[in-house]
N, C-alpha and C positions, 0 to 999 in steps of 0.2 A: 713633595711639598717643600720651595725656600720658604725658610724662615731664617728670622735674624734671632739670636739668642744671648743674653746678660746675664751676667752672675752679678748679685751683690753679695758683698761680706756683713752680716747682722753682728751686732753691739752686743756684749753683756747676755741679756734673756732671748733676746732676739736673732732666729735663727737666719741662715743665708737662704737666699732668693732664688728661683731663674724666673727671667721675664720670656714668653715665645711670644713673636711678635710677625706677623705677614707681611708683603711686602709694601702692603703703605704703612707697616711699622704701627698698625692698630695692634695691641694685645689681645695674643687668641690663647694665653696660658699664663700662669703667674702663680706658683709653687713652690713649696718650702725645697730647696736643697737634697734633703735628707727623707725626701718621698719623691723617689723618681718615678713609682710605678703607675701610682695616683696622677700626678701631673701629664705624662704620657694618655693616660687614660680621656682626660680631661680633654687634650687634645685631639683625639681620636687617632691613637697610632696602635692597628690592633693586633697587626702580622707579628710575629716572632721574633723574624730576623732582623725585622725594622727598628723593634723594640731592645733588641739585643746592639746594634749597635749604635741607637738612639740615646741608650744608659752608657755605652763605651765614652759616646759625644759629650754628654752633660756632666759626667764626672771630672776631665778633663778641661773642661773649661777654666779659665784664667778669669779671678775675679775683675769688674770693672769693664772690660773690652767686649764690644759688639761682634760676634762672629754670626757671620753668614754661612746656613747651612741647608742640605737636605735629608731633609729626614721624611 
């Protein structure tokens, strides 16, 4: 599946984001940072290995910038 993916950095109490977004860039996931497993879930990504390096992907992201990815 491409998807486009965003990190934002949250304020204060406010924790950080990912947005997952399809390729007309509609939001098909939007989760706190610090629940990858749940977010994953949300999206329907249920394989192991997909999941394993899905977490490798979104940890790694660079707050701010849009990367396009397949997961």
């Amino acid at each position: 599946m491409k998807v486009y993916l965003l990190k934002s950095k949250g304020k204060g109490s406010v924790p950080d984001y990912i947005q997952v977004r399809n390729e007309t860039h509609a939001i098909i996931g939007y989760f706190k940072a610090s629940n990858l497993e749940k977010g994953l879930d949300e999206i329907g990504i249920d394989d192991p290995s997909r999941r394993q390096r899905a977490i490798a992907l979104l940890e790694q992201l660079p707050y701010g910038k849009i990367v396009q990815a397949e997961l």
